[in-house]
Gaussian input, Z-matrix of N, CA and C with variables (Angstrom, degrees):
# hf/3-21g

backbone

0 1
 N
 C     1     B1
 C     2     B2     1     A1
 N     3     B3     2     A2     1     D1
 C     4     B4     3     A3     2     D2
 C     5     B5     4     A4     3     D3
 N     6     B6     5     A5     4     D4
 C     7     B7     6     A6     5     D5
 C     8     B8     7     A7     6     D6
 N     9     B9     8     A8     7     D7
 C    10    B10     9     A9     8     D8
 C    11    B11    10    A10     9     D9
 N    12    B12    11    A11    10    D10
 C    13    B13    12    A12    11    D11
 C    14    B14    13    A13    12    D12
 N    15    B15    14    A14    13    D13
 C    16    B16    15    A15    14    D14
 C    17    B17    16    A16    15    D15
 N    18    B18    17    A17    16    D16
 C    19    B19    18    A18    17    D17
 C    20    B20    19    A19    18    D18
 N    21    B21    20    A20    19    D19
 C    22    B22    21    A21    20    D20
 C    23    B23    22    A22    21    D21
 N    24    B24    23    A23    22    D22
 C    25    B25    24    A24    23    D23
 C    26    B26    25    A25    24    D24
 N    27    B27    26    A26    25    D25
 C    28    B28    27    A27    26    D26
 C    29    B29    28    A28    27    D27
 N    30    B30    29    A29    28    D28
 C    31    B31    30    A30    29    D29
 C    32    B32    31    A31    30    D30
 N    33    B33    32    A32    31    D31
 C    34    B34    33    A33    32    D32
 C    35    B35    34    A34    33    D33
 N    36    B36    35    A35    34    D34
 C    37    B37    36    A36    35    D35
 C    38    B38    37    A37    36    D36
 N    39    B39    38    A38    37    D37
 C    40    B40    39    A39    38    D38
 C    41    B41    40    A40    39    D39
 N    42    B42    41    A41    40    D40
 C    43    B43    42    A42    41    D41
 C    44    B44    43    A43    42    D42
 N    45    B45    44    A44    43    D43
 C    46    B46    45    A45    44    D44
 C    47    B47    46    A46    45    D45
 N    48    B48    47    A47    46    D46
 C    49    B49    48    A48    47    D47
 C    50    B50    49    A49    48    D48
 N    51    B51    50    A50    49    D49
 C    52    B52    51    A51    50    D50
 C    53    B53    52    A52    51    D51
 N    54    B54    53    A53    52    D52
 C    55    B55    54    A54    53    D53
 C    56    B56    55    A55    54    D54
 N    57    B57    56    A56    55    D55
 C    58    B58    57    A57    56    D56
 C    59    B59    58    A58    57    D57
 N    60    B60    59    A59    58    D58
 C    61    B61    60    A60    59    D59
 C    62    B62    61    A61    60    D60
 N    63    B63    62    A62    61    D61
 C    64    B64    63    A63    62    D62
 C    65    B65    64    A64    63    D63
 N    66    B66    65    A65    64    D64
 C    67    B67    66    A66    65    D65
 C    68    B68    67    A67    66    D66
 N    69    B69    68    A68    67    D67
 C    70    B70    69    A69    68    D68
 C    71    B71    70    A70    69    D69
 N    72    B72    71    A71    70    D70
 C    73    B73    72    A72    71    D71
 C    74    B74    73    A73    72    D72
 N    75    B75    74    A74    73    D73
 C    76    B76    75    A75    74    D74
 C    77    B77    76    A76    75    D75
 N    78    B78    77    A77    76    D76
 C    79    B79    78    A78    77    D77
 C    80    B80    79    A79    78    D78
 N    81    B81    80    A80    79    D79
 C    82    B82    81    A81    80    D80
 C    83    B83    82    A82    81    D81
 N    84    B84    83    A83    82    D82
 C    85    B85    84    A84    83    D83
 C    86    B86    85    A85    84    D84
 N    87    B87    86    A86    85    D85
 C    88    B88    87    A87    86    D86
 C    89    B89    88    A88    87    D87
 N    90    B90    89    A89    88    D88
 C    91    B91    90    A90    89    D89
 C    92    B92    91    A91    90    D90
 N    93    B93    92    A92    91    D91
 C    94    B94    93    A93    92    D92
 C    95    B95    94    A94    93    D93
 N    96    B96    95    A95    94    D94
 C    97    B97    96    A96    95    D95
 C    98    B98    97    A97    96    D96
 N    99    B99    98    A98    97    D97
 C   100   B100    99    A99    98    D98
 C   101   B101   100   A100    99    D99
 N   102   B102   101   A101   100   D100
 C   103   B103   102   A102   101   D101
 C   104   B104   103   A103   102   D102
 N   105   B105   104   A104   103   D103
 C   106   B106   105   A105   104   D104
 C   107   B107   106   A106   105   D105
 N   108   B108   107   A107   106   D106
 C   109   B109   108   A108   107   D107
 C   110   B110   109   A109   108   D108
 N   111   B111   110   A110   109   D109
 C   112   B112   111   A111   110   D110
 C   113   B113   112   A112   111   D111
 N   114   B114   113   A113   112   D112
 C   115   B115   114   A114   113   D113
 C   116   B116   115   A115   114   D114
 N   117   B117   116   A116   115   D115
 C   118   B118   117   A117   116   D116
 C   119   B119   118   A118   117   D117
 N   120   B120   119   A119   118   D118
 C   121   B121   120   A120   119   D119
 C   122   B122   121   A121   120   D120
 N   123   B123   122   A122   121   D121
 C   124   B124   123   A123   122   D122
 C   125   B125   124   A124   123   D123
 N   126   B126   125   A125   124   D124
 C   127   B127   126   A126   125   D125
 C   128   B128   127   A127   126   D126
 N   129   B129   128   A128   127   D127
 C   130   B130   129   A129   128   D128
 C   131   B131   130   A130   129   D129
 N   132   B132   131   A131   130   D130
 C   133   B133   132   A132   131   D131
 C   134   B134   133   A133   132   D132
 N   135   B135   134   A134   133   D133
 C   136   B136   135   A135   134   D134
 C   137   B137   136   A136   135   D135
 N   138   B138   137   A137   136   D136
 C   139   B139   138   A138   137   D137
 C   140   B140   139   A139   138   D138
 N   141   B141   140   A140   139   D139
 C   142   B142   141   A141   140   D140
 C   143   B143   142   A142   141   D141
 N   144   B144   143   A143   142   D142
 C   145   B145   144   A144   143   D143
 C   146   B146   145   A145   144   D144
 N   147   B147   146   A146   145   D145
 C   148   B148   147   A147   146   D146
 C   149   B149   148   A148   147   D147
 N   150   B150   149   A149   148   D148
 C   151   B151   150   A150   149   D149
 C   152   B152   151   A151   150   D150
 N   153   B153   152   A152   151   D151
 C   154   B154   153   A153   152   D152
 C   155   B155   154   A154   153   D153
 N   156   B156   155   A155   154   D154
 C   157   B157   156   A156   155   D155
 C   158   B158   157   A157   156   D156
 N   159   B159   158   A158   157   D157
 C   160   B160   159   A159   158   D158
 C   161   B161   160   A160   159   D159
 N   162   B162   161   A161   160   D160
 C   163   B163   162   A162   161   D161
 C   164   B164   163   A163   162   D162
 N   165   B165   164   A164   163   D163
 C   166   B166   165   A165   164   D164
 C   167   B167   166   A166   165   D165
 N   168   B168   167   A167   166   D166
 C   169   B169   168   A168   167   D167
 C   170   B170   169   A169   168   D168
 N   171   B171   170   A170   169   D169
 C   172   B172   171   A171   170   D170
 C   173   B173   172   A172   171   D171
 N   174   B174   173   A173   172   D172
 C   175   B175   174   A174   173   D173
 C   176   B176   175   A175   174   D174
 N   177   B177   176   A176   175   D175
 C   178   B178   177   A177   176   D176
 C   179   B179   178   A178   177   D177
 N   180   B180   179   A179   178   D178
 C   181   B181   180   A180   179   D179
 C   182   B182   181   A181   180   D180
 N   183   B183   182   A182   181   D181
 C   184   B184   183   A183   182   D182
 C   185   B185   184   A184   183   D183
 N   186   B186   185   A185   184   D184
 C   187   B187   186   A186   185   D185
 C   188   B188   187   A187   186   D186
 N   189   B189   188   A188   187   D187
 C   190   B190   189   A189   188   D188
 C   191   B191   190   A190   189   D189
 N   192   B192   191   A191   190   D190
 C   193   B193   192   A192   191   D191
 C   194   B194   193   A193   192   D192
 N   195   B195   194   A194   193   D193
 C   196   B196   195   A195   194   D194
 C   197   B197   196   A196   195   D195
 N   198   B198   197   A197   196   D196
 C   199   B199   198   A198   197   D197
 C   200   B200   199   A199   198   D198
 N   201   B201   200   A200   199   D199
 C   202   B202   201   A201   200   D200
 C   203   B203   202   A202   201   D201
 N   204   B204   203   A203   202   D202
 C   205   B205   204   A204   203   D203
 C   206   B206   205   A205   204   D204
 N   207   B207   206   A206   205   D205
 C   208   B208   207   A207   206   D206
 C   209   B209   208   A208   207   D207
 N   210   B210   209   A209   208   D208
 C   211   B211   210   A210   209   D209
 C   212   B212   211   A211   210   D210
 N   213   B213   212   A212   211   D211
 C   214   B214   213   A213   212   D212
 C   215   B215   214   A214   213   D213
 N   216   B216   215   A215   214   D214
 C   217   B217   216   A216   215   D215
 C   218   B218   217   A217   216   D216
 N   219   B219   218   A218   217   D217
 C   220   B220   219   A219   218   D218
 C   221   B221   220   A220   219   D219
 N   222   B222   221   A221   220   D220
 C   223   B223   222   A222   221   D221
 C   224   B224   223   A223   222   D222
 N   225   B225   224   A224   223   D223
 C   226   B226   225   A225   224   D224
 C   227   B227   226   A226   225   D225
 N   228   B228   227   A227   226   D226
 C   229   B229   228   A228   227   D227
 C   230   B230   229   A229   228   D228
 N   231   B231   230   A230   229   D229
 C   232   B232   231   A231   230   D230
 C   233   B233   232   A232   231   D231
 N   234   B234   233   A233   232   D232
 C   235   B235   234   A234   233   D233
 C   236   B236   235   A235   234   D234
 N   237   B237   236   A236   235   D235
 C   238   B238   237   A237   236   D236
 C   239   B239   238   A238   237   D237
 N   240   B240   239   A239   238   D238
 C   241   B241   240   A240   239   D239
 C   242   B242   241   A241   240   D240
 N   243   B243   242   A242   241   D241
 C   244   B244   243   A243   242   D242
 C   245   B245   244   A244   243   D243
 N   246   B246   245   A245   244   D244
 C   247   B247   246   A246   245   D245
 C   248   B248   247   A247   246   D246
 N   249   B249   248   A248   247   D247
 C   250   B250   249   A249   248   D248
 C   251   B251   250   A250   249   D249
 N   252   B252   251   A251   250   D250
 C   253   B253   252   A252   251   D251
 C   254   B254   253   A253   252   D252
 N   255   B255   254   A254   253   D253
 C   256   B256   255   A255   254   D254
 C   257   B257   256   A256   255   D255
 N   258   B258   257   A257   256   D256
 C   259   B259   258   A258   257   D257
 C   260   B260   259   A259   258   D258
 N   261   B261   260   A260   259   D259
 C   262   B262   261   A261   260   D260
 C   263   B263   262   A262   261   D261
 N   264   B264   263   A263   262   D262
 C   265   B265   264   A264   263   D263
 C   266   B266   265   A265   264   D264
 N   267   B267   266   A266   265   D265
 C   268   B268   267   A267   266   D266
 C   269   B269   268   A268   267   D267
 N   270   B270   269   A269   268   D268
 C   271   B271   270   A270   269   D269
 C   272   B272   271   A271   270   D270
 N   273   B273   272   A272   271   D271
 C   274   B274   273   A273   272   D272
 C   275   B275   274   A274   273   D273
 N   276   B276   275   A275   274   D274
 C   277   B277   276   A276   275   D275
 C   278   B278   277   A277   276   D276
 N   279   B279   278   A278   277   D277
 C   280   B280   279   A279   278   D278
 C   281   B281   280   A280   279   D279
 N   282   B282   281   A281   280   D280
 C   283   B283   282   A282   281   D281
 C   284   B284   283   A283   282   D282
 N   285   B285   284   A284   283   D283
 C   286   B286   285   A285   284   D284
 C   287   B287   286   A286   285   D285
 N   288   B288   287   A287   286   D286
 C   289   B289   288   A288   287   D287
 C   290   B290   289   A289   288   D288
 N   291   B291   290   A290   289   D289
 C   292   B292   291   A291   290   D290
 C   293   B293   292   A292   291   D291
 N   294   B294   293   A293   292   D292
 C   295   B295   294   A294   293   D293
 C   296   B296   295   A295   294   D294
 N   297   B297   296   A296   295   D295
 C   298   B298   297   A297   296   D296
 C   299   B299   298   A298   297   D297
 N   300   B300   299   A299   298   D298
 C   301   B301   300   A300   299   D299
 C   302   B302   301   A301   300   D300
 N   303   B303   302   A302   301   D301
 C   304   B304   303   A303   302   D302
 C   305   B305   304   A304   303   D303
 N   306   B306   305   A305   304   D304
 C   307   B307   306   A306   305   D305
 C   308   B308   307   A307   306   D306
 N   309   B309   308   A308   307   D307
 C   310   B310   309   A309   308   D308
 C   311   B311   310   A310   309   D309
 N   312   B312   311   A311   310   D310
 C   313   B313   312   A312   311   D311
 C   314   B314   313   A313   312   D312

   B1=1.4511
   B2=1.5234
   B3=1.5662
   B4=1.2726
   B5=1.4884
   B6=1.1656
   B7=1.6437
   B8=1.3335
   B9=1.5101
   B10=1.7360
   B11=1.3786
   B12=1.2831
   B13=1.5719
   B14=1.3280
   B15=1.3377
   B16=1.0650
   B17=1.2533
   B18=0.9844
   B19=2.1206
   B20=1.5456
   B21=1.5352
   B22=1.9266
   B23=0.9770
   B24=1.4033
   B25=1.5239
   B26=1.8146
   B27=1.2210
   B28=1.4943
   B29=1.5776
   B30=1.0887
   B31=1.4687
   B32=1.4332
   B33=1.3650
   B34=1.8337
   B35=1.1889
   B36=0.7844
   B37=1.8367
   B38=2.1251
   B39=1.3916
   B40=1.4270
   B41=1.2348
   B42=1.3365
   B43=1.4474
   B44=1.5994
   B45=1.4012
   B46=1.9848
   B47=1.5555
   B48=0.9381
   B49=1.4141
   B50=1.2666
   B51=1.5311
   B52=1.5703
   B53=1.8122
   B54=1.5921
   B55=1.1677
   B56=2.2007
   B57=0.9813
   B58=1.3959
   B59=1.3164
   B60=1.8623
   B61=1.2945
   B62=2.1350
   B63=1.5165
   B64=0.9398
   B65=1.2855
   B66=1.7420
   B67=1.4914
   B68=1.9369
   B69=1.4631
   B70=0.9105
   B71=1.6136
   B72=0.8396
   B73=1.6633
   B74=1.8620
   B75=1.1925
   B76=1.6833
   B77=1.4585
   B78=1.5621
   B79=1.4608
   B80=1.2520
   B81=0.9380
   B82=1.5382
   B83=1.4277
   B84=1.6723
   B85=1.4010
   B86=1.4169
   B87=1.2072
   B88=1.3305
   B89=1.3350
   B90=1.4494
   B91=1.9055
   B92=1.2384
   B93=1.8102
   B94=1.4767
   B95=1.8936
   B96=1.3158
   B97=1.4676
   B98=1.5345
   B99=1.4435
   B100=1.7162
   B101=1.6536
   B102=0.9474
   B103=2.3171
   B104=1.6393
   B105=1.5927
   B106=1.4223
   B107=1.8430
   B108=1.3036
   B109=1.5577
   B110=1.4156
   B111=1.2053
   B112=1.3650
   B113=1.6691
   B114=1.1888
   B115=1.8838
   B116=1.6154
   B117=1.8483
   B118=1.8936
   B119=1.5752
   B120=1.4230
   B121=1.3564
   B122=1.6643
   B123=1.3022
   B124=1.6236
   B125=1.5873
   B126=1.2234
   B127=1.5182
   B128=1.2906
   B129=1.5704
   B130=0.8874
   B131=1.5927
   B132=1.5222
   B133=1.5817
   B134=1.6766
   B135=1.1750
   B136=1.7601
   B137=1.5493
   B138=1.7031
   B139=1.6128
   B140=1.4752
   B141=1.3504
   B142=1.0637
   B143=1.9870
   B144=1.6734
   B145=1.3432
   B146=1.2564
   B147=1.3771
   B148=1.5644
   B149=1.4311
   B150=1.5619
   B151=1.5567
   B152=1.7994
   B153=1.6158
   B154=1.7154
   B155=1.9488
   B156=1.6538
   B157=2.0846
   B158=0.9561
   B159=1.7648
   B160=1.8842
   B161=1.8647
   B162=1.5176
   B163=1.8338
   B164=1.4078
   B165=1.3937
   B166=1.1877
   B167=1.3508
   B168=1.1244
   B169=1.7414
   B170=1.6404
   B171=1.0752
   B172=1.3756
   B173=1.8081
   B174=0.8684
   B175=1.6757
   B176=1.7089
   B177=1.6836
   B178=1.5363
   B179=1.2179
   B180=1.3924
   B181=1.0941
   B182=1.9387
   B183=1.0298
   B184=1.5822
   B185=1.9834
   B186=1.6601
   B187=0.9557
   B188=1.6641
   B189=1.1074
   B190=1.8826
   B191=1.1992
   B192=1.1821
   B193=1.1549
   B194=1.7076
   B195=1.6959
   B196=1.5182
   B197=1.4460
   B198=2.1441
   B199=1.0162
   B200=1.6753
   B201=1.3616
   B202=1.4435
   B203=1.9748
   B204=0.9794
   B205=1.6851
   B206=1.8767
   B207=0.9577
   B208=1.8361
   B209=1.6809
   B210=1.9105
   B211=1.1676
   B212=1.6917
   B213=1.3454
   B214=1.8391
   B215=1.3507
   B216=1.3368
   B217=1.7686
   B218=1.3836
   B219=1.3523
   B220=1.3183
   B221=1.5612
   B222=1.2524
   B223=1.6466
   B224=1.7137
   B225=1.3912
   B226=1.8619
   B227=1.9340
   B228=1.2116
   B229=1.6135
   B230=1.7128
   B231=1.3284
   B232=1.4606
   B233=2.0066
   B234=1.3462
   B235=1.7233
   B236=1.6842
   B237=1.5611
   B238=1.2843
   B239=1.3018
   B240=1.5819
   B241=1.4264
   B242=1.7314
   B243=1.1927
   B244=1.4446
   B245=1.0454
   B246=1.3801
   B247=1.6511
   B248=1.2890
   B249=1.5194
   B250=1.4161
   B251=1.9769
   B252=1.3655
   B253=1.4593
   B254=1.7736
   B255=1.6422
   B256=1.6680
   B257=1.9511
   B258=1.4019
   B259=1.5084
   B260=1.8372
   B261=1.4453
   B262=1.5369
   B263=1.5338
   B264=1.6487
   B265=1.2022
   B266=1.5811
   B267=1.3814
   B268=1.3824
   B269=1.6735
   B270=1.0192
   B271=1.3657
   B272=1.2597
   B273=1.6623
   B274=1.7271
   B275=1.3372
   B276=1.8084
   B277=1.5776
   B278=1.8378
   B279=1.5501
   B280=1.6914
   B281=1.3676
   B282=1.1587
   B283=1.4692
   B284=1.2457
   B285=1.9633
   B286=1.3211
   B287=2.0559
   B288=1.2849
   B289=2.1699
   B290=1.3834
   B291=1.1994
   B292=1.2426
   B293=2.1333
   B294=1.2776
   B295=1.6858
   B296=1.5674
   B297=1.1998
   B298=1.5333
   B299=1.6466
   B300=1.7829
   B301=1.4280
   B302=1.6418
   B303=1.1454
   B304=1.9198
   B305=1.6678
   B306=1.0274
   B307=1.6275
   B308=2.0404
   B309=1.1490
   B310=1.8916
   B311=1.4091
   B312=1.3469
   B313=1.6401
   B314=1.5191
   A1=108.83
   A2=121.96
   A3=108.51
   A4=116.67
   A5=114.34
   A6=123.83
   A7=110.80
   A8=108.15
   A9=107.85
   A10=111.50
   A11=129.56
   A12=134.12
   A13=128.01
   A14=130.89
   A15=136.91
   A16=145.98
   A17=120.33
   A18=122.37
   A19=93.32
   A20=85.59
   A21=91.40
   A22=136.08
   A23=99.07
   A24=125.04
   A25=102.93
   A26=109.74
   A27=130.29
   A28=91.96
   A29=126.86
   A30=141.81
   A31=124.56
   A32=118.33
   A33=107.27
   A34=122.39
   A35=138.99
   A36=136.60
   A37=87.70
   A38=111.41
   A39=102.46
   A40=135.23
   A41=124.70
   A42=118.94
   A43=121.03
   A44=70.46
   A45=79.03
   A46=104.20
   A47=141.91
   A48=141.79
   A49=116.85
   A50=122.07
   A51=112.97
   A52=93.53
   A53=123.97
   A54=129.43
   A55=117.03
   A56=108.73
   A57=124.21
   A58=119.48
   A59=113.37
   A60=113.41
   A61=91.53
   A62=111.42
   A63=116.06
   A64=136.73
   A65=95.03
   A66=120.40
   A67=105.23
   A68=116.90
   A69=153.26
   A70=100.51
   A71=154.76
   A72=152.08
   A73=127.54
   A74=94.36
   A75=98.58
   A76=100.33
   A77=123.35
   A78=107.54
   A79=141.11
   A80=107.93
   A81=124.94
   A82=131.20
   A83=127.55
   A84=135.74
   A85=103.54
   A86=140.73
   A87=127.88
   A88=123.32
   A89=127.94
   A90=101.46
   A91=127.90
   A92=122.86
   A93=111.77
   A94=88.87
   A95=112.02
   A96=97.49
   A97=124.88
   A98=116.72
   A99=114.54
   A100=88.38
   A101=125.47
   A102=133.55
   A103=69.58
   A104=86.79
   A105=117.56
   A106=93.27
   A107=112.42
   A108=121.85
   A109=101.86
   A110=125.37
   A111=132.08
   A112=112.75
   A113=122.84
   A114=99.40
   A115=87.66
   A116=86.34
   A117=107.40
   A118=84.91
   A119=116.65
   A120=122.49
   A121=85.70
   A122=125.20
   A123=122.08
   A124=98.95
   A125=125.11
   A126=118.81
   A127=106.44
   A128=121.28
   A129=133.81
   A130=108.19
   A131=110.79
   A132=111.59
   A133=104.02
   A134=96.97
   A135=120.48
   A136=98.73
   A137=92.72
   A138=119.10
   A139=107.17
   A140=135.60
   A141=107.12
   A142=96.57
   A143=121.33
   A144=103.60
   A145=101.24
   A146=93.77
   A147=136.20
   A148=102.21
   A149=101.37
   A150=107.30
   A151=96.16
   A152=123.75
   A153=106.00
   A154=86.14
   A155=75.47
   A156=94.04
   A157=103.86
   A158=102.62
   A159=111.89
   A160=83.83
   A161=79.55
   A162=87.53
   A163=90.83
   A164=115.09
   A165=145.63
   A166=122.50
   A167=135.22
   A168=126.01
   A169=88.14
   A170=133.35
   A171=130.32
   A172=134.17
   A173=115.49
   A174=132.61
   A175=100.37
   A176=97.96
   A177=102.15
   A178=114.62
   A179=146.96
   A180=149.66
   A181=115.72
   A182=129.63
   A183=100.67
   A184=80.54
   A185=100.59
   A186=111.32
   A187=125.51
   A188=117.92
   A189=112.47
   A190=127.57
   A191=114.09
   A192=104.80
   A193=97.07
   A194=136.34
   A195=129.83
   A196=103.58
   A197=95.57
   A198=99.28
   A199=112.00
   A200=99.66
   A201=120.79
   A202=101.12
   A203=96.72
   A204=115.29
   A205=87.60
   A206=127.47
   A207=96.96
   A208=79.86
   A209=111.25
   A210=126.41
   A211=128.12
   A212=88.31
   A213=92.89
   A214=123.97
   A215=103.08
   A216=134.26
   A217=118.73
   A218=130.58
   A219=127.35
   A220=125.96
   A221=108.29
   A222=116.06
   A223=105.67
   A224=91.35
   A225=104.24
   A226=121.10
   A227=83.57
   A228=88.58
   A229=101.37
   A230=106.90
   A231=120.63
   A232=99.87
   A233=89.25
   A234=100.06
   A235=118.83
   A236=110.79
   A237=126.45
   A238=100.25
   A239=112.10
   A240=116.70
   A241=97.91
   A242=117.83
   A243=136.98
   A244=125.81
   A245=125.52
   A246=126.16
   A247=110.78
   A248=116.81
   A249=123.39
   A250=103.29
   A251=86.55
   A252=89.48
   A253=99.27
   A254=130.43
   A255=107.65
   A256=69.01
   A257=113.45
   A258=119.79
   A259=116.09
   A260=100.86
   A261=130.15
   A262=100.41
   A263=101.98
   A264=140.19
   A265=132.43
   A266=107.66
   A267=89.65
   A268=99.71
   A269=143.50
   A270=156.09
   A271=124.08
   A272=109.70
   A273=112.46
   A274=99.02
   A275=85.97
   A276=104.77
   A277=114.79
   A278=102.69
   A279=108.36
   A280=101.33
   A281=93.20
   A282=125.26
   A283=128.08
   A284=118.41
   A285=95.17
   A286=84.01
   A287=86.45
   A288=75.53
   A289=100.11
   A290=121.66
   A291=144.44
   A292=111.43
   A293=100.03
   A294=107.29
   A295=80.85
   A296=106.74
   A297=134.40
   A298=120.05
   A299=93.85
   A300=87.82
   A301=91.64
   A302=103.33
   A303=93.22
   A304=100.50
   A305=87.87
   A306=116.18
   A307=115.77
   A308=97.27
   A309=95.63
   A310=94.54
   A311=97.55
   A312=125.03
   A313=107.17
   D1=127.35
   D2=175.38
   D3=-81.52
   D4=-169.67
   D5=167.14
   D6=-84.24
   D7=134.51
   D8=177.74
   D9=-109.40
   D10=-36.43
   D11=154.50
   D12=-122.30
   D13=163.88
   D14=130.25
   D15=-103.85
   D16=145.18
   D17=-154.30
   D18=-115.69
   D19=155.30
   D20=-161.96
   D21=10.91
   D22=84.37
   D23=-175.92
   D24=-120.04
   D25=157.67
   D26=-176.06
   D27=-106.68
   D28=120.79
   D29=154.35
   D30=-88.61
   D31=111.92
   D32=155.82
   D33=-63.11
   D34=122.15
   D35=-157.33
   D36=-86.31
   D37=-43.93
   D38=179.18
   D39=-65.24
   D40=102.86
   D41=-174.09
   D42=-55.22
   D43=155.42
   D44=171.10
   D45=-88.24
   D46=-161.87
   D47=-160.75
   D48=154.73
   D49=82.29
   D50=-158.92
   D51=-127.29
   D52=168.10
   D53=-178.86
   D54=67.37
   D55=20.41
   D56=-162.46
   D57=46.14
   D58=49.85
   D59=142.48
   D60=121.01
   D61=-9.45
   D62=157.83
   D63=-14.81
   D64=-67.26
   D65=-171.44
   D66=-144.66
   D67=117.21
   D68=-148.98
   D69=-111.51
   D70=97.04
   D71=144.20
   D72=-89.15
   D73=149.30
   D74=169.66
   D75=-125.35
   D76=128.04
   D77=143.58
   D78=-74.20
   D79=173.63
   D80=-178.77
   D81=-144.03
   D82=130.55
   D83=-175.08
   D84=-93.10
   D85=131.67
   D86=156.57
   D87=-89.73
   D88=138.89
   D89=-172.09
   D90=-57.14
   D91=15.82
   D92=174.88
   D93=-111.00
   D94=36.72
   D95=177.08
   D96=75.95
   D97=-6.49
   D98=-164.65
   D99=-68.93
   D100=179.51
   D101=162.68
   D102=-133.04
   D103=145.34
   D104=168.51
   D105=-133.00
   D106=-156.24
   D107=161.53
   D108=-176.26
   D109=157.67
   D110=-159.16
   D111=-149.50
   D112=155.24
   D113=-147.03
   D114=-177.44
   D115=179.80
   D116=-179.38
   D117=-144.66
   D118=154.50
   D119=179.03
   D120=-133.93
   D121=125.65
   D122=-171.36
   D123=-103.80
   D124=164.55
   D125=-175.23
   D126=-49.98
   D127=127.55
   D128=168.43
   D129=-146.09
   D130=-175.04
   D131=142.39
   D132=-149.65
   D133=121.58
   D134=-161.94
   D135=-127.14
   D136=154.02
   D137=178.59
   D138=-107.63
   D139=106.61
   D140=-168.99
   D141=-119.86
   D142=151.28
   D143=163.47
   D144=-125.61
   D145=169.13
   D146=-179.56
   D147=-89.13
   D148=145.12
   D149=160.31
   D150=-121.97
   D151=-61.21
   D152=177.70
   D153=-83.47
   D154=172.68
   D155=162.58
   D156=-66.58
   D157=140.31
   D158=179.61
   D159=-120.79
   D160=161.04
   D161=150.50
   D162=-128.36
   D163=167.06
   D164=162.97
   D165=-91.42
   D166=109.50
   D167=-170.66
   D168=-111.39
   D169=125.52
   D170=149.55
   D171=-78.26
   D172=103.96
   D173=-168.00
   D174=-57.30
   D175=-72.77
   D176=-174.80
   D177=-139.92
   D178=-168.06
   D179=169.47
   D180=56.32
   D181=-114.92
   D182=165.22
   D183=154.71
   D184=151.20
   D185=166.80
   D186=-153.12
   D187=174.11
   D188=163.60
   D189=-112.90
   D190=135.71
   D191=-156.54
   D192=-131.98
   D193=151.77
   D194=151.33
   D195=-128.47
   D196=145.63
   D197=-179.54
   D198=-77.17
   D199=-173.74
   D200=-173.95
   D201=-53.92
   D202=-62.32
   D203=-164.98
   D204=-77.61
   D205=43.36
   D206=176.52
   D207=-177.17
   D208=137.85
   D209=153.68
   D210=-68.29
   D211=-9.37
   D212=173.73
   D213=-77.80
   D214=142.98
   D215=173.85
   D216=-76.52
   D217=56.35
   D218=-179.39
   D219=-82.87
   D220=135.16
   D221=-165.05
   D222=-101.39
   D223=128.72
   D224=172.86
   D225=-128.60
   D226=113.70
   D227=-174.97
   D228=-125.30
   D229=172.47
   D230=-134.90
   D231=-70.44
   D232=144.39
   D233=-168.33
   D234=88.54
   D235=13.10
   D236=-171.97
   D237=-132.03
   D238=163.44
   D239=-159.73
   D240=-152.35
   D241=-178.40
   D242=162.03
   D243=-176.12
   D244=163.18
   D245=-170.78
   D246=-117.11
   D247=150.33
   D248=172.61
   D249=-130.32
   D250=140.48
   D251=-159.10
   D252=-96.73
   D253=166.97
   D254=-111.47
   D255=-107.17
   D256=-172.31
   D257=-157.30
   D258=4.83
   D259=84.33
   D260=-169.77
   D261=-155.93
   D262=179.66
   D263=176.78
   D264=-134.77
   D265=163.23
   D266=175.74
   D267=-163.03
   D268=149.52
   D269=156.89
   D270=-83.28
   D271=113.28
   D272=171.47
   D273=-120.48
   D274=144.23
   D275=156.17
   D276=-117.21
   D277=122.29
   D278=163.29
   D279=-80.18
   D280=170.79
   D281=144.34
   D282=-154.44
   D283=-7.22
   D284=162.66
   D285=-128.71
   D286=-154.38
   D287=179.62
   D288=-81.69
   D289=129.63
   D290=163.52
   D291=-85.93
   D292=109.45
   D293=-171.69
   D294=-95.77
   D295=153.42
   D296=166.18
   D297=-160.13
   D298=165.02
   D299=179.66
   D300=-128.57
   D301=146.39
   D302=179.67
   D303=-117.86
   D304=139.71
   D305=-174.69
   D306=-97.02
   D307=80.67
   D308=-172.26
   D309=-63.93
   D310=166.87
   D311=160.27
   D312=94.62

């Protein structure tokens, strides 16, 4: 099951906006301090890196993604997750909008 909200949370109202409009994010504070960020990745196929470990939680839509270290094509659709381990990379492919919430640390 994914996550559908979060409650008292601190929002940046300014998006992130990376790949020319690709992939869209908002962060987020939670009141114990965690940053999350929360987003749409629109069909694309993007390289994206990490500086800490993220997970990936997928909300809706669904995508594939391989890590840095591995030739595999692994598929994540909504209520599914994955990890990227921290100064790394990873490769996604959409095809329809893929919503996520990314989980630092």
């Amino acid at each position: 099951m994914s996550t559908t909200q979060f409650d008292g949370v601190t929002v940046n109202t300014q998006a992130s906006v990376y790949f020319d409009g690709k992939c869209v994010s908002h962060g987020i504070t939670l009141a114990d301090g965690t940053k999350k960020s929360v987003g749409v990745v629109l069909p694309a196929a993007l390289t994206f890196k990490t500086g800490a470990p993220e997970i990936m939680e997928c909300v809706a839509g669904g995508c594939e993604y391989k890590l840095a270290d591995s030739e595999v094509w692994l598929k994540s659709g909504p209520g599914e997750s994955f990890s990227i381990p921290g100064n790394s990379s990873f490769d996604i492919r959409v095809t329809e909008p893929y919503h996520y919430i990314c989980h630092f640390g």
